[in-house]
N, C-alpha and C positions, 0 to 999 in steps of 0.2 A: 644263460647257459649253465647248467649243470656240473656235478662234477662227472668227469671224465671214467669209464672205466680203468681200471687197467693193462687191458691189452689193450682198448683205443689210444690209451696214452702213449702205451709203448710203441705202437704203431709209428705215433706220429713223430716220435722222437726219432725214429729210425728211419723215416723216411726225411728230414731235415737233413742229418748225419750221413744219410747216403748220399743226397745231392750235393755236398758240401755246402750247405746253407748259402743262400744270397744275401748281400750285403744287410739288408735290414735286419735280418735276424743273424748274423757274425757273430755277434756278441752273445747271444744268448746258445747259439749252436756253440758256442766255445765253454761255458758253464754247463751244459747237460753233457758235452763231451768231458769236461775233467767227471764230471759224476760216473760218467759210466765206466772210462777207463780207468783215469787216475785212482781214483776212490771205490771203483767197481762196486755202487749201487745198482738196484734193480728199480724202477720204474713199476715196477708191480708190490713192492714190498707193501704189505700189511702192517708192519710192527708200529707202536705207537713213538711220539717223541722219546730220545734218550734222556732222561733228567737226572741230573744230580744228588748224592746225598744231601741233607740237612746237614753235614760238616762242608759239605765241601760248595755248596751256595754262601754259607757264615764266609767259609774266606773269598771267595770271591768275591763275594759284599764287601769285604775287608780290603783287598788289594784297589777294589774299584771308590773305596769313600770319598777321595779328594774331589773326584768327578762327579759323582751321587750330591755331592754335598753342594758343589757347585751349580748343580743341574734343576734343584729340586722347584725353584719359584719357575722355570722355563718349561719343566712337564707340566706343572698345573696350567700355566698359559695356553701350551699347546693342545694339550687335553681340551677344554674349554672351546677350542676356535673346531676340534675334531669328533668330538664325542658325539655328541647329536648326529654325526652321519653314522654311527654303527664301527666307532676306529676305537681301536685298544692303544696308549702310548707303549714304547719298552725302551729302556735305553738298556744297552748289551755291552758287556767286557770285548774285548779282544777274540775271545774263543767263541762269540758268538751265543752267551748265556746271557739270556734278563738277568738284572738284579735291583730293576727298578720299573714298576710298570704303576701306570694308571688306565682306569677304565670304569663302566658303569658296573654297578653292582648284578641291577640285570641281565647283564653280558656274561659274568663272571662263569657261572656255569659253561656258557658253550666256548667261550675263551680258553678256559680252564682245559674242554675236552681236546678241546684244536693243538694245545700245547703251548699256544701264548700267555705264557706262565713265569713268573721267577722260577730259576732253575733247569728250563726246558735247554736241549743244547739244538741250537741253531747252525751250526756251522756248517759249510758248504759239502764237508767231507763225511760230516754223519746224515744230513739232510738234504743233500744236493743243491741243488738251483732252488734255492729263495732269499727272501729280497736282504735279509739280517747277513747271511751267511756270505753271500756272492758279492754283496755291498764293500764286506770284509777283504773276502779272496781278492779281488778288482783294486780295492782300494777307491771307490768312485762310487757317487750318488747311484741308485738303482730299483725301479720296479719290479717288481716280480707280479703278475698279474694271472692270477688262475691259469688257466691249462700251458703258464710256462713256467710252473714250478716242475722240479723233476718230478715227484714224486707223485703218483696218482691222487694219493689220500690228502694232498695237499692242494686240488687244484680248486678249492672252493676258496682258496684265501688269496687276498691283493696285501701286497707288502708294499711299502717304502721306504727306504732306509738311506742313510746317510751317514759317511764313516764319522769318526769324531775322535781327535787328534788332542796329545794330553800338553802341560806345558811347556815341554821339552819338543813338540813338534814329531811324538811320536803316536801311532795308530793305539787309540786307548780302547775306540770299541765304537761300536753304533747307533745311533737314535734311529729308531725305527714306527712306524702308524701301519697298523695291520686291519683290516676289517674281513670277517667269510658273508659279507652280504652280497647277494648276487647282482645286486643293481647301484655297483661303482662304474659310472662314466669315464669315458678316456676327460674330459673335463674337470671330473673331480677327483680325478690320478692327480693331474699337474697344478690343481690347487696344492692337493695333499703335498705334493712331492716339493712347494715352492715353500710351504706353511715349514716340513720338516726341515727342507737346508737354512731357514732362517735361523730354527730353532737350535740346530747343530753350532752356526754359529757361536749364539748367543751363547751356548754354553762354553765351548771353547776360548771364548771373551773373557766369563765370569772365571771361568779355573783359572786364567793365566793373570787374575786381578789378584786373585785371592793367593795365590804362590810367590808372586813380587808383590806383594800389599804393600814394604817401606820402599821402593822403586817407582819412579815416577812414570807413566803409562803415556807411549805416544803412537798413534794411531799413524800408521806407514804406509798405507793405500793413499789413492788420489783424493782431495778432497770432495770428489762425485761421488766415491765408493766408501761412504762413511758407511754403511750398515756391514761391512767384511771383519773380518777375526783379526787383518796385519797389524797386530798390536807390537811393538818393541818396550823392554822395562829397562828404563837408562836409571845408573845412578846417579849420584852428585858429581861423579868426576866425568860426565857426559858418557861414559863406557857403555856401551850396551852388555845388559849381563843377564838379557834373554828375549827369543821370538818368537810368534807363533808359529805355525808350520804356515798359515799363511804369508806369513812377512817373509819366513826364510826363503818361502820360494821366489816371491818379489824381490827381492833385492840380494838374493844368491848367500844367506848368514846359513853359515856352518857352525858346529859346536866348537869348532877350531879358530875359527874364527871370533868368536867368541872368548874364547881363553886365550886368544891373540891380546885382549883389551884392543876390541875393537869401539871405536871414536864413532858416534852417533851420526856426527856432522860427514862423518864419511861416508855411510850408506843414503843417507837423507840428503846428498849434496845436493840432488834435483828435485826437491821437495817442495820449493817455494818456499811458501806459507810456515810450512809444519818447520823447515829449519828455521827462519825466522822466529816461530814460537817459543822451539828448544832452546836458542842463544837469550829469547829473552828471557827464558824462565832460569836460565843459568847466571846471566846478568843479575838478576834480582835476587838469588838465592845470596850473591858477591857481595852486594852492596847492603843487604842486610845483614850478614857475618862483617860488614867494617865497621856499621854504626853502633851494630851491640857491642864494638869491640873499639868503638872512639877512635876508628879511622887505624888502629892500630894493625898492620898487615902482619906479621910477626901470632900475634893473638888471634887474629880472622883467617888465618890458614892454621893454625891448632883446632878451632872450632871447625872446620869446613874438612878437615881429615887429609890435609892435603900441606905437602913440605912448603915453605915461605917462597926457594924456588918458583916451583909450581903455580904458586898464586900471583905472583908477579909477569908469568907469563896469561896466566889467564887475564890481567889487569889490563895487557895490553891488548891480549887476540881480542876480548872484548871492550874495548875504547872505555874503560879506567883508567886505565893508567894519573889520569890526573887526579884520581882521586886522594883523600887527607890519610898521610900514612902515619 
């Protein structure tokens, strides 16, 4: 299939919008409806992408590093598993700007023209319905697949995208795989779409490794669901004092909660396994601040940051107590 005129487009849009869309297309009747009322785009618009200044891509590069930086060995993977179908990588800020793309050199040119570009602005509000922008708006994985982008001049491009959450558990921006070849499969959509939320992931893993790097990293999903983001960074005094947005929605941690000094053992209390792990790896942390310290508790809660009190309660919740004081 071709790309769409503009008034075929418009047509079609308008007859969706009039029947009030049936349930399969809801979602997407509700993205071309914010574009035409909310946003009051046109469906016929000719203009090309909105891009940015060269200052104002520098900072957005800028505000986006910690995540760029964290990102970078997981675009070249995903590139890799995507490029040989005709896919551009992008990962996008918040507002729905690349400021990180990988692709063939080949490509570059008609990449380039389509607007899959550092700098290009993808948002739902300057671009309607596509897969970067709507992914955002929604907050939730999304195809955008030719003739259901809003915009005519758009309907030669398959997007996929996937929002991507910073380590605070707030909405950072998108990893997105875009290709304008005419011959993507609904097949090779839901590879694409299973390849990019891995890869969403992975990155929201590595930023939150790399933000608590002296915090010790404990995985808060079920032990089936080891390949998910539920990461928690406990310190030495078992506190949690951070979570992914996955974790936080798992086990309901607020930022308040948080600054509560909230107790590891307390969200983890159904954990099995992983609490088990925590008390041993806290048990061990105990026992080797006694022996550098000659059994001395007094000197092994100075080293471990914590008042002599304290450590003597830990001596017992963890069955030390009889250790050489």
């Amino acid at each position: 299939m071709g790309e769409r005129t503009g008034n075929d487009h418009r047509d079609l849009i308008k007859q969706v919008l009039d029947d009030g869309a049936g349930p399969a297309r809801s979602a997407l009747a509700a993205s071309w409806r914010r574009s035409m009322t909310l946003y009051g785009l046109d469906p016929e618009s000719q203009g090309q992408v909105a891009t940015l200044t060269e200052t104002q891509l520098r900072a957005a590069r800028e505000a986006m590093e910690p995540m760029t930086r964290a990102a970078q060995g997981v675009l070249d993977r995903l590139f890799l598993a995507v490029g040989d179908a005709g896919c551009c990588v992008l990962l996008c800020d918040a507002e729905g700007v690349p400021v990180e793309r990988r692709g063939a050199a080949t490509d570059d040119e008609t990449f380039h023209r389509w607007g899959l570009w550092p700098g290009a602005v993808w948002s739902e509000a300057v671009e309607g319905t596509n897969g970067i922008g709507t992914a955002l708006a929604e907050k939730r994985p999304v195809t955008i697949h030719r003739d259901q982008h809003f915009h005519a001049r758009n309907t030669g491009l398959s997007c996929t995208s996937h929002p991507i959450h910073d380590p605070l558990g707030r909405l950072a921006g998108a990893l997105d795989v875009s290709s304008c070849r005419a011959d993507q499969t609904e097949a090779m959509l839901g590879l694409i779409a299973a390849a990019v939320a891995d890869a969403a992931r992975a990155i929201e893993a590595q930023a939150f490794r790399q933000a608590f790097a002296e915090a010790r990293i404990v995985l808060a999903g079920d032990a089936a669901e080891r390949n998910t983001a539920a990461l928690l960074a406990v310190d030495r005094h078992d506190l949690v004092v951070g979570a992914t947005r996955a974790a936080r929605l798992a086990l309901s941690i607020t930022d308040e909660r948080i600054a509560g000094q909230l107790a590891a053992s307390e969200v983890l209390g159904g954990a099995g396994g992983i609490e088990a792990d925590l008390l041993e790896a806290e048990r061990g942390a105990v026992r080797r601040a006694l022996a550098r310290n000659g059994g001395n508790v007094s000197a092994a809660a100075r080293a471990l940051g914590v008042s002599r009190a304290t450590l003597h309660r830990k001596l017992h919740r963890l069955g030390l107590a009889g250790a050489p004081h």
